[in-house]
ZAMARGU-4260 file (C-alpha; in steps of 0.2 Angstrom, whole numbers, plus 5000, padded with zeros to 4 digits):
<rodrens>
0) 5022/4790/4829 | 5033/4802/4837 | 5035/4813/4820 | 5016/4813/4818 | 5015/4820/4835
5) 5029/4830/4832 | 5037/4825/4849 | 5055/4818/4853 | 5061/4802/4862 | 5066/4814/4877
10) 5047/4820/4877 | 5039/4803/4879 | 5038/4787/4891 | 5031/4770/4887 | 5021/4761/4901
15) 5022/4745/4898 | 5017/4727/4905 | 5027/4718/4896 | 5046/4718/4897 | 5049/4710/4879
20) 5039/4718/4869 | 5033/4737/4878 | 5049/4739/4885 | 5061/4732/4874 | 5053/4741/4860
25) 5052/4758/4867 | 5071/4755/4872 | 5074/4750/4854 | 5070/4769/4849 | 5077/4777/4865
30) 5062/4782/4875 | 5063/4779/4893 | 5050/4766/4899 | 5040/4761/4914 | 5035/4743/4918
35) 5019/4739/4925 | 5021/4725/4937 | 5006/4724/4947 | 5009/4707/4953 | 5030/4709/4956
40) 5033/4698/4942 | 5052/4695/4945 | 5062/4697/4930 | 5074/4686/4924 | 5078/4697/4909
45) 5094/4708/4902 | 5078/4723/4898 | 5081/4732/4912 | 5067/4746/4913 | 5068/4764/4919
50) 5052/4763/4932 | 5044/4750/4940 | 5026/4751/4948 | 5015/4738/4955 | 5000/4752/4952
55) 4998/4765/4938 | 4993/4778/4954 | 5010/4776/4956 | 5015/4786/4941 | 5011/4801/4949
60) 5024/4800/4960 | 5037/4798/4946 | 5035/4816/4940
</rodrens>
């Protein structure tokens, strides 16, 4: 996908719900991550994501 796009890891973030699949997988191919966690899930998991947020209006403060 990044190729099509002609874009690199470092130019990309994956927003993600959930930790196995979103995050792990976007780790897996070195892109930095975001989890969505509007009900403060906690997380007994070794994927540790970049960004948490309870609300995606959050995002906005993150850049």
């Amino acid at each position: 996908m990044l190729e099509k796009a002609n874009l690199t890891s470092d130019e990309v973030i994956m927003i993600g719900d959930s930790l196995e699949k979103d995050i792990k997988g976007a780790q897996n191919a070195n892109i930095k991550t975001i989890w969505y966690n509007p009900y403060n899930k906690n997380s007994n998991s070794s994927i540790i994501p970049d960004y948490q947020i309870k609300d995606l209006l959050e995002i906005k403060k993150l850049f």
